[in-house]
C-alpha positions in Angstrom: 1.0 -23.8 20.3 0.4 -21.7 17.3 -3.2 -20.5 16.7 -5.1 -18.3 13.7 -7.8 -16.5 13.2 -9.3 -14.9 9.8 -10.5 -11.8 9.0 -12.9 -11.1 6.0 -15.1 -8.3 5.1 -18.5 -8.4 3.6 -16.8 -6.1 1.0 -13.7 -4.5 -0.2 -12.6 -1.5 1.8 -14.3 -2.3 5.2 -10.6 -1.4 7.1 -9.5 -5.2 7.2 -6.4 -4.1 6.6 -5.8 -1.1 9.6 -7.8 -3.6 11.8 -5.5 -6.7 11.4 -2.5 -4.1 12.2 -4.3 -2.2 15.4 -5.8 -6.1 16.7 -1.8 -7.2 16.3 -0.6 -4.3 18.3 -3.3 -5.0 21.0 -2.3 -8.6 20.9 1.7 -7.9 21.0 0.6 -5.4 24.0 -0.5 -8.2 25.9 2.4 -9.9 25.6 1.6 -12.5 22.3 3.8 -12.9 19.7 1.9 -12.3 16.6 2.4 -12.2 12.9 0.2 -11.3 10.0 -0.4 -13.3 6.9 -2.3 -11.9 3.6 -2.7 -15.2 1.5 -3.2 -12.9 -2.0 -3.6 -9.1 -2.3 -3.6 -7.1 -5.3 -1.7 -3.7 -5.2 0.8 -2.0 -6.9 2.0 -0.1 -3.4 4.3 -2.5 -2.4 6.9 -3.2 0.2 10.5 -4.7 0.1 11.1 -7.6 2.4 14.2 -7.7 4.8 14.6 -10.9 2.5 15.3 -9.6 -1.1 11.0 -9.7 -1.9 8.4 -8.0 -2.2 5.0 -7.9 -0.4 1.8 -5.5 0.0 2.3 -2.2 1.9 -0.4 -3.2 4.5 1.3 -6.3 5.5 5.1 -4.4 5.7 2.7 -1.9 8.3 1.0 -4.9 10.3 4.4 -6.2 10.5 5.3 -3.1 12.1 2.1 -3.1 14.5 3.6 -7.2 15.7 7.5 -5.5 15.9 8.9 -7.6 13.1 10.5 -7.0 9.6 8.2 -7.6 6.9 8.9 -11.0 5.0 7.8 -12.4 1.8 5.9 -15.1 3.5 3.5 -12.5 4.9 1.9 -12.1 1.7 3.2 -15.1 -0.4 0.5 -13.6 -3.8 0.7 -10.4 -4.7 -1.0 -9.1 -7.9 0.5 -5.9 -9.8 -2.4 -4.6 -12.0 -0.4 -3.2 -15.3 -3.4 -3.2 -17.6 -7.1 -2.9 -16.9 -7.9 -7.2 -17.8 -4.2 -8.3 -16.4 -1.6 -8.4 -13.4 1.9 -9.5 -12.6 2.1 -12.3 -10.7 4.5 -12.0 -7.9 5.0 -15.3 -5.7 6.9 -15.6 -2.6 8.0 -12.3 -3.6 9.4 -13.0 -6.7 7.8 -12.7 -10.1 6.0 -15.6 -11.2 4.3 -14.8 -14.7 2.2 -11.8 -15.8 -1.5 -13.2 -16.9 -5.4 -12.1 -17.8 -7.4 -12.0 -15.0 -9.6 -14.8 -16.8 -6.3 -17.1 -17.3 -5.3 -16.1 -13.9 -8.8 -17.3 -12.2 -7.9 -20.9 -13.5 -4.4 -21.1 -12.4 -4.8 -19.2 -9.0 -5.4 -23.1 -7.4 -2.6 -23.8 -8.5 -0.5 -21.8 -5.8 -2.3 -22.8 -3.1 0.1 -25.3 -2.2 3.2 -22.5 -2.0 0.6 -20.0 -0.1 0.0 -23.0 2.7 3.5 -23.0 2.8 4.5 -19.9 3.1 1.4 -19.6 6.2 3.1 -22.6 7.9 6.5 -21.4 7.9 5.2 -17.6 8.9 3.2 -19.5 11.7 6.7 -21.2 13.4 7.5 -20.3 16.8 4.4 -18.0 17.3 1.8 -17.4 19.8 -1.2 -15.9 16.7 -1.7 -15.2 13.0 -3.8 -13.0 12.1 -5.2 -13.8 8.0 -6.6 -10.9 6.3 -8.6 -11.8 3.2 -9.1 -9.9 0.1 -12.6 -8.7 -1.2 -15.1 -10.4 0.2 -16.4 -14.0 0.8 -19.6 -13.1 -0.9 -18.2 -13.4 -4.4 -19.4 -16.4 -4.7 -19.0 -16.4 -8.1 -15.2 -16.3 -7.7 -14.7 -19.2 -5.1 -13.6 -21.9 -7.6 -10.3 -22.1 -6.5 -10.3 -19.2 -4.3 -6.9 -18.5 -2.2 -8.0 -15.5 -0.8 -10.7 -16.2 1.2 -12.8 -19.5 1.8 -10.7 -21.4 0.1 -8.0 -20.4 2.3 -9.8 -20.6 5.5 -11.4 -23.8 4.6 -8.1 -25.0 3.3 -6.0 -23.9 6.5 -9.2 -25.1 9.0 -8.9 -21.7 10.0 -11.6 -19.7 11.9 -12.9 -16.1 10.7 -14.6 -12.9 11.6 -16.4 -10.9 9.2 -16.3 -7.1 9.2 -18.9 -5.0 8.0 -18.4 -1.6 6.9 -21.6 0.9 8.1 -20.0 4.1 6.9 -21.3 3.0 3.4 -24.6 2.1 4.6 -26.8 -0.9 4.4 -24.1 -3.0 6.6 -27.2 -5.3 8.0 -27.8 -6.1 4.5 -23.7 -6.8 3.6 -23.5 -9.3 7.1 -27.1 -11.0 5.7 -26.6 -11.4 2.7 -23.2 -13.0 2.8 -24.7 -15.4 5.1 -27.5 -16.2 2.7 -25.2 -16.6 0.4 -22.4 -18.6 1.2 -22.6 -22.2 1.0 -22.9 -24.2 4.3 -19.7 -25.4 4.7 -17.9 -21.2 4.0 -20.6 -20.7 6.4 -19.7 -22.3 9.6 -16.5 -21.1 9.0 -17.5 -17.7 10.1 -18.0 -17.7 14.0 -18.1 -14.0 14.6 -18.3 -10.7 13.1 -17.7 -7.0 14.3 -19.2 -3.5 12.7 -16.3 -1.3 11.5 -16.2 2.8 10.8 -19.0 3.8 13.0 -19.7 7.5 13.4 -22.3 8.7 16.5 -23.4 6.9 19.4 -23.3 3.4 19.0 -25.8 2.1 21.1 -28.3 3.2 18.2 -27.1 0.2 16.5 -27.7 -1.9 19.4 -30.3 -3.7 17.7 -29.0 -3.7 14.3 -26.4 -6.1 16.0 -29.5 -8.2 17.7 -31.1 -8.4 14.0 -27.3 -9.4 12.5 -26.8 -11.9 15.6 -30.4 -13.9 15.1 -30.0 -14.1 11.2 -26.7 -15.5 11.8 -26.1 -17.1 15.1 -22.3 -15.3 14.7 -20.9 -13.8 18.0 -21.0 -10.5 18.0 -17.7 -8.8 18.7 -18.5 -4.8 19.0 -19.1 -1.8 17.3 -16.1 0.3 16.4 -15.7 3.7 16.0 -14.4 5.6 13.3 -10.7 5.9 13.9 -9.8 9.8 13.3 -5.9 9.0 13.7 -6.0 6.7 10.7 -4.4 9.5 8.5 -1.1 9.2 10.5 -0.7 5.7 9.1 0.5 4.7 5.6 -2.2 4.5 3.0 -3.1 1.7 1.0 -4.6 3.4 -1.2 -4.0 6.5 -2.9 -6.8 7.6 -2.5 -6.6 7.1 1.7 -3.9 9.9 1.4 -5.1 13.0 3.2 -5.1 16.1 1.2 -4.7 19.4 3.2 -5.6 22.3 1.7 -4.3 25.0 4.4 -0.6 23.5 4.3 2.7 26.3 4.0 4.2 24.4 1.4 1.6 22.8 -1.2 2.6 20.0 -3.1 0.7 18.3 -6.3 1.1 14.9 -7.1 -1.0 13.7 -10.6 -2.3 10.3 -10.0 -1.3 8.2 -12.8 -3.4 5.1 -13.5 -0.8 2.4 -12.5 0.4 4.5 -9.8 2.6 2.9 -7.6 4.8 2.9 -4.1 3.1 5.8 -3.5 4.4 5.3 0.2 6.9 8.0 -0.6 4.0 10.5 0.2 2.5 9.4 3.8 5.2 11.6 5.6 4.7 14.4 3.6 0.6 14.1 3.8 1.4 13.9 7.9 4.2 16.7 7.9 2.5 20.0 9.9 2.2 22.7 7.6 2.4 20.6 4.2 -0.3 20.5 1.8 -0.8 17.6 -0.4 -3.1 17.3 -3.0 -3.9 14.2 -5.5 -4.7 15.7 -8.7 -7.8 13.6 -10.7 -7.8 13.5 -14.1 -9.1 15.3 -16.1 -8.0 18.3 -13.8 -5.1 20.7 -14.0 -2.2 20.9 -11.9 -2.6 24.3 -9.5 -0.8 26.6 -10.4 0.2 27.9 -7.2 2.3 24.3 -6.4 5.3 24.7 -4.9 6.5 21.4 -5.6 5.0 18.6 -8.2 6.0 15.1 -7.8 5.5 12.9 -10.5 5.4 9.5 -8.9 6.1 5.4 -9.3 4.2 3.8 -11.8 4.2 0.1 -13.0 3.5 1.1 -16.6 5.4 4.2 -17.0 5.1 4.1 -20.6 1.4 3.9 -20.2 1.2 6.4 -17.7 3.3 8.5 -19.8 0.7 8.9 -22.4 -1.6 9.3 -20.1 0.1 11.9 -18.2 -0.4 13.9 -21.7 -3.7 13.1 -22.2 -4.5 15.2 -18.8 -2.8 18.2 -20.1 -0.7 17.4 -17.3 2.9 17.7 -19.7 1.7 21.5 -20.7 0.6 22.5 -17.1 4.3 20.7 -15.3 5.9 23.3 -18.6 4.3 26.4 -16.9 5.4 25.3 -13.3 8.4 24.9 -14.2 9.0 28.4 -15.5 6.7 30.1 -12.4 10.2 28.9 -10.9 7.9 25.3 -9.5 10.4 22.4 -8.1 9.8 19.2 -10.1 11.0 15.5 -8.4 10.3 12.5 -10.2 10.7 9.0 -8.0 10.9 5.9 -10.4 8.5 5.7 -13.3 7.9 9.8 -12.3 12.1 10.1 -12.5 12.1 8.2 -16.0 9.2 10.3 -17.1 11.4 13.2 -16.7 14.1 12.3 -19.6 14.4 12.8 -23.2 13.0 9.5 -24.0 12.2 5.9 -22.5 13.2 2.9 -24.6 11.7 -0.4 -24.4 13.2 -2.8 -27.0 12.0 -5.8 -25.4 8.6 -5.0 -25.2 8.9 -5.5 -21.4 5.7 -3.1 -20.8 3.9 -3.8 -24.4 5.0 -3.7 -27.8 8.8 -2.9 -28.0 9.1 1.2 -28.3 10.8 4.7 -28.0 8.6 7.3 -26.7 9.9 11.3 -26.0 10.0 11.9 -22.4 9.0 15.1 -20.7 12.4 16.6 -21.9 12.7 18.0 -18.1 16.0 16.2 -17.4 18.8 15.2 -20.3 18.9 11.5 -19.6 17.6 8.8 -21.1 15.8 4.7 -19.8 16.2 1.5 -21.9 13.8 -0.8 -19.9 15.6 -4.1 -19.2 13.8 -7.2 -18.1 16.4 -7.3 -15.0 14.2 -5.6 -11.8 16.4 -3.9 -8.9 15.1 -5.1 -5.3 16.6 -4.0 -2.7 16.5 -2.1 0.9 18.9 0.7 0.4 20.6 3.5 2.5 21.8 6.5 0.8 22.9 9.4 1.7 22.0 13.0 0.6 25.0 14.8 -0.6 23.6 18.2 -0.1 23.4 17.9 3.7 25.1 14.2 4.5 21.7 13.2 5.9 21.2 9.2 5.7 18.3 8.4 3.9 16.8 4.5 4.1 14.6 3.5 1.8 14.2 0.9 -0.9 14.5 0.4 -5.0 12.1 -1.4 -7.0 12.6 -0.3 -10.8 13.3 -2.3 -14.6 15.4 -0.1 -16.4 18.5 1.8 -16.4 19.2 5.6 -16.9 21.9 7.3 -17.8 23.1 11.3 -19.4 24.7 14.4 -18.8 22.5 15.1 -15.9 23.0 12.4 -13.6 26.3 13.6 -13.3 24.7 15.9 -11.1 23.1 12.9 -8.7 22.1 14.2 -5.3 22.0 10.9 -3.4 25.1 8.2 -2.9 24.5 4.5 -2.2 27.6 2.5 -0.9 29.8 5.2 -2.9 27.3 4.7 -6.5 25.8 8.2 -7.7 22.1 8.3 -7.9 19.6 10.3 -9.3 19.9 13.3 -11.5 19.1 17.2 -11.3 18.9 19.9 -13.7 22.2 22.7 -13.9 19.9 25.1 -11.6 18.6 21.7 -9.6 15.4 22.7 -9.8 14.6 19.6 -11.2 15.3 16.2 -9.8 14.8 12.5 -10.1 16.0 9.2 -8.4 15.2 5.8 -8.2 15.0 5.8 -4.3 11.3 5.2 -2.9 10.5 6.0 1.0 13.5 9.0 1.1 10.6 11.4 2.9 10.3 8.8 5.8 13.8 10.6 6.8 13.1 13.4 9.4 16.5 15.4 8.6 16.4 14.5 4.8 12.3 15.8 4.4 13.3 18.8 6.6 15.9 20.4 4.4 14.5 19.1 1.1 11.3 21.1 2.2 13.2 24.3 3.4 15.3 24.5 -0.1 11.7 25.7 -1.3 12.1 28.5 0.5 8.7 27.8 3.4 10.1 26.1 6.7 8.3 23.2 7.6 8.2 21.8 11.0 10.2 19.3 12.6 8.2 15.4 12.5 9.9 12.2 14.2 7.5 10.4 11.3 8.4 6.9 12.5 7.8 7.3 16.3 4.1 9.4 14.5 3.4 5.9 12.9 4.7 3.8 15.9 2.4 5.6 18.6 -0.4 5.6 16.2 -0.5 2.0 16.0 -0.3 1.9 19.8 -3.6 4.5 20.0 -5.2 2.4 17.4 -4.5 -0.8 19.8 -5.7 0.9 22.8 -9.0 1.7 20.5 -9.7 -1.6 19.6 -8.7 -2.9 23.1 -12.0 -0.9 24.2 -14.1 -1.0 21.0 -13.7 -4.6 20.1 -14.3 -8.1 22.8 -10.6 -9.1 22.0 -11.1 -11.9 24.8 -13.6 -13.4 22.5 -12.1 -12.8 19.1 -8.8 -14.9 21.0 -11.2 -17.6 22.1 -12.4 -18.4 18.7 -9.0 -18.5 17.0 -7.9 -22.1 16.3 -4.6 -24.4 16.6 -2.8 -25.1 13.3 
């Protein structure tokens, strides 16, 4: 007997996301066999699937927290912003269309039939599914059609708790409100509802949860904490990542506006005695950076431009002749060339635009996108790297004849004569401990060793064990439903 319950939030950014992975541990702790399920999220940090997909980075990290391999039927929607009105459309992992986010609004119903499809064959053979939505329910204005929340739940029959968020403030007015809100039938759907990111005692919100509970005859499930660890755990956001500003080694990575896989810096950001800082625009790149990573993008073309428009192409020039290490992964790696062609128009109208001129190589974007979990290995020190490719677009020149990784016996990537400046196509390389190690000490600064995967494993057992005490898991359970 397979049962489910929802999670929502009475806005974006309340922690759905680290809560469905740390209530998944707890459950897999006591002996469940759990999976998550995202019905739509938008991000452009995604994850390959074990089968040839792709899926949000949170849900490839709850899948962790239940011990299973991530799998496009985790998150069967996933939207790719690549403009600031449209998205690609990624379905069951695969790309389904690009649209407006007007056109998309109208079609969305349409794919509710593939995203019950993909929650019923997620659901086989398991104990709980935990839903996360997306947003919150209290856009009414958005539930025509919705997958990604009500419709969903009310679609599935499925149960849900709602999170508020009190680090923000007004958190009895977010829990009211959506219950004002909502129409009857999204709101007898909701049968309990917890208070996330508390800082202090909680008991002084003791009666904030009486006011919540009499407004809206929901259960109360707890008050919890604010969860110091979450650092240690892959960000969702760029913006999650935690810049430290006393680190040996100081690393700056310019956020691009479509920036994407960013995963490729969690085990640096949780590396002892590493520094890394997001650089805003708008504001230089430091000058005492010892390494700058140019990062994934899913406009690189886009980005490019706006990677000038920072200053950001003048400031890498004077890094780079301080003697500064350059690495550019994906979109970052094709910023680095001569030039990036785009005869199809794949990312806009069909162009050539110069490159950074770092690396002699050059991209033609072709509609063809590489998806794939990949080993490699680092030819400077033999070190097996795992990791994963998700790139249009081929490169080739003179420096790629100086690649620093091998896949199955292919060169990849490309480095400068004096290799102080490479580029590859390779995402999640820094999640290797004897790879990160001796990249880092080529700069010259030691770092200290970090088994980064048991750091992410044992975090997501503490952040079970926090919920197991913060949160009335023995109720949330009873109010989860059969499907």
């Amino acid at each position: 007997m397979t049962k489910a319950i929802m999670i929502q939030g009475a806005g974006s950014n309340v922690g759905k996301s680290m809560l469905v992975a740390g209530i998944a541990r707890a459950c897999v702790k006591r002996g469940l066999s759990v999976a998550p399920f995202k019905p739509q999220n938008m991000s452009n940090n995604a994850a390959v699937t074990a089968d040839g997909g792709e899926i949000g980075r949170a849900q490839a990290l709850q899948a962790l927290a239940c011990g299973l391999e991530p799998l496009i039927d985790m998150n069967p929607v996933l939207l790719k912003p690549e403009t600031e009105t449209g998205a690609q459309v990624i379905l069951q992992g695969k790309r389904f269309a690009t649209m407006k986010a007007r056109d998309y609004g109208k079609q969305k119903a349409q794919l509710l039939p593939a995203v019950l499809d993909s929650f019923h064959k997620i659901s086989q053979g398991r104990d709980l599914i935990i839903i996360e939505g997306a947003g919150s329910p209290a856009e009414v204005n958005l539930r025509a059609g919705d997958i990604a929340n009500m419709g969903f739940a009310a679609a599935a029959n499925t149960p849900v708790v709602l999170i508020g968020d009190i680090d923000r403030g007004g958190v009895i007015a977010q829990m009211v409100g959506t219950h004002a809100v909502l129409p009857p039938e999204d709101r007898a759907l909701i049968k309990g509802f917890a208070i996330n990111k508390f800082r202090g005692d909680p008991t002084l919100f003791h009666d904030g949860m009486d006011i919540i509970t009499k407004a809206t005859d929901w259960a109360p499930l707890g008050i919890v904490p604010w969860f110091a660890d979450a650092w240690r755990l892959p960000a969702e956001d760029v913006m999650d990542i935690t810049s430290k500003t006393d680190g040996n080694i100081k690393i700056a990575v310019p956020r691009l506006n479509r920036i994407a896989n960013f995963d490729d810096l969690d085990p640096l950001s949780a590396t002892p005695g590493i520094s890394v800082k997001i650089i805003e625009a708008g504001r230089p790149l430091p000058g005492d950076a010892d390494l700058v990573i140019i990062p994934g993008s899913k406009s690189t073309i886009a980005d490019l431009a706006h990677f000038r428009m920072q200053g950001w192409d003048i400031d890498l020039a004077a890094h780079v002749r301080r003697g500064g290490q350059v690495l550019g992964i994906c979109g970052g790696y094709q910023m680095l060339g001569q030039d990036i062609s785009d005869p199809e128009g794949i990312e806009g109208a069909a162009t050539t635009v110069p490159g950074l001129g770092l690396l002699n190589i050059r991209t033609v974007m072709k509609p063809q996108k590489r998806l794939a979990q990949t080993s490699a290995t680092y030819l400077a020190t033999g070190d097996t790297v795992s990791g994963y490719e998700i790139h249009i677009g081929e490169t080739t020149g003179p420096d790629c004849d100086r690649a620093w990784l091998s896949i199955e016996g292919r060169a990849e990537g490309a480095a400068s004569p004096e290799g102080q400046i490479k580029g590859c196509y390779l995402h999640g390389l820094f999640t290797a401990d004897g790879f990160r190690k001796a990249f880092l000490d080529a700069l010259g600064k030691p770092v200290t060793d970090l088994n980064y995967t048991a750091s992410v494993d044992d975090t997501l057992d503490t952040l079970g064990e926090h919920l197991e005490q913060h949160l009335d898991l023995d109720v949330l359970l009873s109010l989860a439903a059969e499907i």
